[in-house]
C-alpha positions in Angstrom: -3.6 160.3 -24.6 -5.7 160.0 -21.3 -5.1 163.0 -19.6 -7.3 161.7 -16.2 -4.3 159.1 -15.8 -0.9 160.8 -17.6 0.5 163.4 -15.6 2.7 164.9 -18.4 1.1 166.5 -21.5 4.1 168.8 -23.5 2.9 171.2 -25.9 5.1 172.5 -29.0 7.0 169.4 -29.8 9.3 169.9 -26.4 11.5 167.0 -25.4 13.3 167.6 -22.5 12.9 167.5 -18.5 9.6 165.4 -18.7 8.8 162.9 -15.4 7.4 160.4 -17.9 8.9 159.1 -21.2 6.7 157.8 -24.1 6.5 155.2 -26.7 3.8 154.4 -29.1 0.4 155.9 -30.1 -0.8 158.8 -29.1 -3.8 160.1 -29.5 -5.4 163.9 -28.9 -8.9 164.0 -30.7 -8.8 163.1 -34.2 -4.7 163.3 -34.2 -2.7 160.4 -33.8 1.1 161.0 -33.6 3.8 157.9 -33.2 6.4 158.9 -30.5 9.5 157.1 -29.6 12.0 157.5 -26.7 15.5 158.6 -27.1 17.7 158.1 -24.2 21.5 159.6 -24.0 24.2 157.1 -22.9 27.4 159.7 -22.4 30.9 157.9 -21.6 30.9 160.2 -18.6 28.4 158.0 -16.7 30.7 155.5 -16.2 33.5 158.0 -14.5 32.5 157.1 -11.2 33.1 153.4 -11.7 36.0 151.4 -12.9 34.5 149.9 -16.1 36.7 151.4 -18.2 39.6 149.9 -16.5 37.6 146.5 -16.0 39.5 143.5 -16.8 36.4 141.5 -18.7 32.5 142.7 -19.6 30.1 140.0 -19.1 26.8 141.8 -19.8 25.3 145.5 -20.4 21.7 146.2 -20.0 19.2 149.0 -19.6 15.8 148.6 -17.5 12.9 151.0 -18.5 10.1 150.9 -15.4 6.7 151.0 -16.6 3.9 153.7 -14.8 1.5 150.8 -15.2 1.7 147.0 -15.1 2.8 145.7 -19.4 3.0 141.8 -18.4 1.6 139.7 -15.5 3.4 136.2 -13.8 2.2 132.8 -14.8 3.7 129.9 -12.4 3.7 126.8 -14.1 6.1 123.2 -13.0 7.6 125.8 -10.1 8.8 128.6 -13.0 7.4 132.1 -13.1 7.2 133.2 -16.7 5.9 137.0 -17.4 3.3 136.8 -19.9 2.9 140.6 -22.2 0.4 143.2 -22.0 1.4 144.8 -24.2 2.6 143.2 -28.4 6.1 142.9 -27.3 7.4 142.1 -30.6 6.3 145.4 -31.6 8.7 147.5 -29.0 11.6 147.9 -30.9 15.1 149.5 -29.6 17.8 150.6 -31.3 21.7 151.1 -30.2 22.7 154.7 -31.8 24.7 157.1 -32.5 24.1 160.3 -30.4 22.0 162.7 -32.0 23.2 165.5 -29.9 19.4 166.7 -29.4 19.3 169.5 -26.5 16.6 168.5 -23.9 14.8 172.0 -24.6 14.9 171.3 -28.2 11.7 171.5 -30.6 11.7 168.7 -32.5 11.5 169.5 -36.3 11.3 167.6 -39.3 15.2 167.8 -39.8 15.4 165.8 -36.2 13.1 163.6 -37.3 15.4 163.0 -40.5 18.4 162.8 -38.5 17.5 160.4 -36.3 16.1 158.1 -38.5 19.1 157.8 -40.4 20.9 156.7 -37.6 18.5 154.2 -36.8 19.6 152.6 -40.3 23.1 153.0 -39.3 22.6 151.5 -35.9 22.2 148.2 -34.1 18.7 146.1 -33.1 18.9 145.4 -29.3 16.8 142.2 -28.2 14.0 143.5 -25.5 12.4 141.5 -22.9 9.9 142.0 -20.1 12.0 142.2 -16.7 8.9 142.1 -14.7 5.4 142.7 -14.5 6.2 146.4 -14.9 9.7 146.7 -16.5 11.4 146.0 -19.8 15.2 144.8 -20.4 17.1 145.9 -23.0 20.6 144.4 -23.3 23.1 145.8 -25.5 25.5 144.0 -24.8 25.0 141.0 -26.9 24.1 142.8 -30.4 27.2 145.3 -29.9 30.0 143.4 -27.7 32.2 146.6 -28.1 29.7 149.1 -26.3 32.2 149.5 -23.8 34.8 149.9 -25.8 33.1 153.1 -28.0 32.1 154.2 -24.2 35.7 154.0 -22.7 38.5 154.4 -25.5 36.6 156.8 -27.9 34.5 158.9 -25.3 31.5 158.1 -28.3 28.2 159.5 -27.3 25.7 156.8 -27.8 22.0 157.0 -27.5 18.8 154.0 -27.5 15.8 154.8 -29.2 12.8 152.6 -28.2 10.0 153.1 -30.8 7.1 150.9 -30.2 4.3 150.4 -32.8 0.9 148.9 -31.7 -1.3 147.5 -33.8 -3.7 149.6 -31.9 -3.7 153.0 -30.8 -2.1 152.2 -27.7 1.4 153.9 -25.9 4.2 152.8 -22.9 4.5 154.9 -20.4 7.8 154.7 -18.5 9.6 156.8 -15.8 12.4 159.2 -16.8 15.2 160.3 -15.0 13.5 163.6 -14.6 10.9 162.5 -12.3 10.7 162.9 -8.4 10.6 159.3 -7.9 14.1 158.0 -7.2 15.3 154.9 -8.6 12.3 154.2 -11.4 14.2 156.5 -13.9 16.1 154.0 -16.5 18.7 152.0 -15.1 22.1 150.9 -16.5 23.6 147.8 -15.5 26.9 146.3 -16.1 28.4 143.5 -15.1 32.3 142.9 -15.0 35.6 142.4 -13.4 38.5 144.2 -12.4 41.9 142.3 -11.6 42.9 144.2 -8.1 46.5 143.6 -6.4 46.9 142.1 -3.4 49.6 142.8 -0.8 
């Protein structure tokens, strides 16, 4: 971990209220510890909206914003392709139950255990690079009743991005903890309600 250009170092195995989530390899001397990101998705985000009355679902995504640049733009025939940074096929995330982990939690071996059980319970979600500084997750496509486990049974649901380098090398992305506004992760869904007109 480069602690010149990371601005959150947690001691103790805490989890929660961190401006900066992480993913990957981190290093601290001769340790190296593998770190993954878990993010809650609660039903109750979607209160203020009128999803769960919506008449069709076309798409649900999640965008992750990146502290530093993972891909760069190549322009080729007039299309802008983002060419990775970072090895993209080895970010992996995963659509899972919620582990009910408490932000202040210490994680412990029996979290560790927990979680990786549900990751063998729970779905593969494709990722791509968004932009030069973002990746896209899209759950929709791998799990086409997200909504559904969202809306009619108020399930808790979680992502869990794990990425594993070849090298000793880690994402850094912004949480929803962090000053910044905006650059936290990012829901999107797209869909249609059916509205009366008089």
């Amino acid at each position: 971990l480069n602690t010149e250009s990371s601005e959150t170092i947690q001691g103790g195995l805490h989890t929660g209220m961190s401006p900066r989530l992480y993913s990957g390899i981190l290093s601290n001397g001769d340790s190296k510890t593998t770190v993954s990101t878990l993010i809650s998705l609660l039903p109750q985000v979607l209160d203020s909206h009128q999803i769960c009355s919506a008449n069709s679902i076309s798409d649900v995504r999640m965008v992750l914003t990146s502290t530093i640049d993972i891909g760069f733009s190549v322009v080729e025939d007039d299309t802008t392709f983002i060419e990775p940074f970072i090895e993209l096929d080895s970010v992996k995330a995963y659509l899972i139950s919620s582990p009910h982990i408490d932000e202040d939690a210490v994680i412990t071996s029996d979290y560790i255990t927990l979680v990786s059980e549900l990751i063998s319970e729970g779905t593969s979600m494709l990722v791509e690079l968004k932009t030069n500084n973002s990746l896209e997750i899209n759950l929709f496509d791998q799990n086409n009743n997200i909504i559904d486990r969202w809306c009619k049974n108020q399930e808790e649901l979680g992502i869990l991005i794990a990425y594993t380098p070849i090298d000793s090398s880690y994402m850094e992305f912004y949480s929803s903890d962090g000053s910044e506004l905006n650059i936290g992760p990012r829901l999107s869904v797209e869909y249609a309600v059916k509205e009366d007109i008089s």
